[in-house]
N, C-alpha and C positions, 0 to 999 in steps of 0.2 A: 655667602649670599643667603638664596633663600634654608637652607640648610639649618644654617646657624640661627634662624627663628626657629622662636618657640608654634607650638602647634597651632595656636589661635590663628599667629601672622600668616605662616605657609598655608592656612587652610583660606585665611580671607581672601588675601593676595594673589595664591599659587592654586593650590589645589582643585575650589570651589569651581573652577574655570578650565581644570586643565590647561593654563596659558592661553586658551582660545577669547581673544579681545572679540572677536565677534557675537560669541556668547556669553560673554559679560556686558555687550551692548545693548544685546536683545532682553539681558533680565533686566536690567536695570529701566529699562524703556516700557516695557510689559510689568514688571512685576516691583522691582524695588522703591522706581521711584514713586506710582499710587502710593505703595507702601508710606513712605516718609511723608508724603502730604498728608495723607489721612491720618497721621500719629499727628503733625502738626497742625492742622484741623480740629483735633479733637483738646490738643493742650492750651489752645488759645492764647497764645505768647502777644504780652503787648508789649510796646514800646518801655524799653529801659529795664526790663526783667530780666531775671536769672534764670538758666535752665539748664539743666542736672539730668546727663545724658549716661544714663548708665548702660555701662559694657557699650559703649558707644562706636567697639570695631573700626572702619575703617572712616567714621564720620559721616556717614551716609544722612544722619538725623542732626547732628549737632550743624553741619555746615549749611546743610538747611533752614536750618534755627535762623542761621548767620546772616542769610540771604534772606529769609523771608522779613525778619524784623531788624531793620538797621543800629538801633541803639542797643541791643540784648546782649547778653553776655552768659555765655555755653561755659560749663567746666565740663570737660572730656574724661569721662571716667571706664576705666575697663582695668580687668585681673590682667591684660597681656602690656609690658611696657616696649615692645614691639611695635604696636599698632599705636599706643600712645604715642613716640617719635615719629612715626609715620604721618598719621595727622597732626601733631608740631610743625613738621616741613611743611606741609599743603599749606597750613592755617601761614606760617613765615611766610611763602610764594605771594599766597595772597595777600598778603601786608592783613591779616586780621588777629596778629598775638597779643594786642593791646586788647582786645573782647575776649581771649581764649583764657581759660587754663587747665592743669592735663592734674588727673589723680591717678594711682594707681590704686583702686580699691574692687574687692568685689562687692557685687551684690545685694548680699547678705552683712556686708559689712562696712557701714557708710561713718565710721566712727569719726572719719577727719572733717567730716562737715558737722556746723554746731544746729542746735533745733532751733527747725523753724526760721531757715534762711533762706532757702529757694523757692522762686517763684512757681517751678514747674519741672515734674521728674518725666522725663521719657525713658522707655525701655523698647527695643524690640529685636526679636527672635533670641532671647536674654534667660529668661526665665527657664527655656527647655535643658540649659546647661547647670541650675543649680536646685543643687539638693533641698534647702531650707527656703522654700519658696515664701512660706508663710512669716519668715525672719525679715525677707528680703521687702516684703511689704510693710510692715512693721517700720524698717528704715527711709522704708518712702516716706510714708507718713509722718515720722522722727523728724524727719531735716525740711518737709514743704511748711511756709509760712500757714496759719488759719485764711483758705480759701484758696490755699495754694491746689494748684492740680495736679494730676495723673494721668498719663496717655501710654498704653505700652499697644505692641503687637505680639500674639505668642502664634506659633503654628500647634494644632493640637493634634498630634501623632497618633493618638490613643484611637481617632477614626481612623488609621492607614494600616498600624501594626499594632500588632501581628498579624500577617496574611495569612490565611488557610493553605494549606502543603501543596494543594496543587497550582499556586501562586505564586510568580515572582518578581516583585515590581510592577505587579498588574499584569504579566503576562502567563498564559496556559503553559504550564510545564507540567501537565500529567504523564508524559509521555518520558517526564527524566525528571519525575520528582525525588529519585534516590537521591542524584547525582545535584542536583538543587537544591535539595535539604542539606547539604555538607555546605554547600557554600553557607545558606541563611541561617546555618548552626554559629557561623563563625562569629556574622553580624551579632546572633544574639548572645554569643558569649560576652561578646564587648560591652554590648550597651543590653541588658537582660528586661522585655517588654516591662515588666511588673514592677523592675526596681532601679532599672536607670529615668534621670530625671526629664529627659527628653518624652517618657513615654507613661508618667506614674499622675497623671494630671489628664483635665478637662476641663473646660469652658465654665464650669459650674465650681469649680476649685479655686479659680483663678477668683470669681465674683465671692466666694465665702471667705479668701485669703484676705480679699480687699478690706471686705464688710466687720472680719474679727480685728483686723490692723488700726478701725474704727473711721477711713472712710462713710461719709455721713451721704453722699449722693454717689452713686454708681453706676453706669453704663456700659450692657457689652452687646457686641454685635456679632455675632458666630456667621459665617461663608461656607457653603460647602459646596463642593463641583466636584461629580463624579462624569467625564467626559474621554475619548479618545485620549491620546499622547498627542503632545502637538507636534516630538521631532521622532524621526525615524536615522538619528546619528547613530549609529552602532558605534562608531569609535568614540564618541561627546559621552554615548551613556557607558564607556568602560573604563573610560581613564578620568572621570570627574567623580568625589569621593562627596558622596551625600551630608557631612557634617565634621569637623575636626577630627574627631576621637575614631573614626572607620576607617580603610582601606578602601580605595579604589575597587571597581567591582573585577580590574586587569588585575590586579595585585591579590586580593580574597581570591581568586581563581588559582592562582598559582601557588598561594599556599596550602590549601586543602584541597586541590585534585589532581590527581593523574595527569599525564600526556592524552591519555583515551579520553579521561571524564571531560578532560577542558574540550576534547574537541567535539566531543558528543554535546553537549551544553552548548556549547556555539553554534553548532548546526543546527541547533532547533532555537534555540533563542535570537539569534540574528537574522534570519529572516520576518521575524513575527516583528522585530522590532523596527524594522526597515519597512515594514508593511502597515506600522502604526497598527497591528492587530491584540490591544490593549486594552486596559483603563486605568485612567489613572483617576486616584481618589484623595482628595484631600481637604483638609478643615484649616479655620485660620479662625482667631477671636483678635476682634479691637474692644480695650476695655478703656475706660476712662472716668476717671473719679473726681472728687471734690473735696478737701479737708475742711 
């Protein structure tokens, strides 16, 4: 079952959620689905077009695609062929595999599509997972017809982290920043602020990756909300794993601390989290271009 997926699928499916359907109802309703409109919004899919959904996960954007313009036709593309079967079934359920078809390609590497045949590339939250971001644009622009478009979403890390030491996930941990810097050591061993791809960009990278790929019209629109936490789950924020490639912040606890440190880290961090005594800070760019 889920096991025997690869990390993309357990992370889309399993992990992102914790199993918790209620909070995957509430993102998707808050946060995912503006998401997908606004990509589709900005790509302006008309009738009988192509559109080239990269790393396309769990279809969130491409079935969208499907729904919003009846004649169009989505090729579902993502490095994980997990997810690609995944949305094969949905897309069969739905009786729409006569509009669909599934690649497995990443990114950065769009070689099985010929130039200059799709109407329209979507990307989102895509870009934070690959290193040659600048390649990755390149192939957008490769395979869009002349006046074909561009619509991605990225989230821009580079405003969140790295937190200063007496921070952790937006909350005051002076009082056990020993015991809190072993955990955020852990995180940063995996994904390192400077040089993993999640965190080595900004708003203004994404707009120069476009512009040297030779996009001719460009658009971005950067969000930022520095505001309270909206849940006070102590169990939602320990056992739900921020991205693929991290551990759960139950799992990071138990592998770098003590029986003492976890429970001293606990006692002070669970109440502040159940008291929403936080902030949470974060960026997002919509970009959208023109061939």
């Amino acid at each position: 079952m889920a096991s025997n997926q690869d990390m993309w699928s357990r992370w889309l499916l399993h992990r992102r959620f914790a199993g918790d359907r209620s909070a995957m109802q509430e993102a998707l309703e808050k946060f995912l689905n503006p998401v997908r409109d606004k990509v589709l919004s900005h790509a302006n899919l008309s009738e009988g077009e192509t559109l080239l959904d990269v790393g396309c996960g769990d279809g969130l954007i491409a079935f969208g695609a499907l729904e919003k313009v009846h004649t169009s036709r989505v090729i579902f593309s993502d490095i994980s062929q997990d997810l690609l079967d995944h949305a094969q079934a949905i897309a069969r359920e739905m009786n729409l595999l006569d509009r669909c078809q599934f690649l497995n390609a990443s990114a950065d590497d769009l070689s099985s599509i010929t130039d200059a045949t799709i109407d329209v590339v979507t990307t989102r939250s895509v870009l934070i997972y690959v290193s040659a971001k600048g390649q990755a644009f390149h192939e957008f622009h490769r395979v869009l017809k002349p006046g074909g478009r561009l619509s991605i979403f990225e989230p821009i890390n580079r405003f969140t982290f790295p937190e200063p030491p007496d921070r952790f996930l937006g909350y005051d941990v002076t009082p056990i920043m020993e015991i809190a810097g072993k955990v955020e050591a852990l995180y940063q061993s995996i994904q390192p602020p400077d040089m993993d791809p999640m965190t080595d960009f900004d708003e203004r990278d994404l707009v120069r990756f476009a512009e040297q790929a030779g996009f001719k019209e460009i658009h971005l629109e950067l969000q930022i909300e520095i505001k309270p936490p909206e849940h006070g789950d102590w169990k939602r924020l320990k056992q739900i794993a921020g991205n693929p490639k991290i551990p759960t912040l139950e799992e990071a606890m138990h592998q770098v601390l003590s029986p003492e440190e976890r429970e001293h880290f606990i006692n002070h961090l669970r109440p502040l989290v159940e008291a929403k005594q936080g902030v949470r800070r974060s960026a997002v760019a919509y970009l959208w271009a023109v061939k």
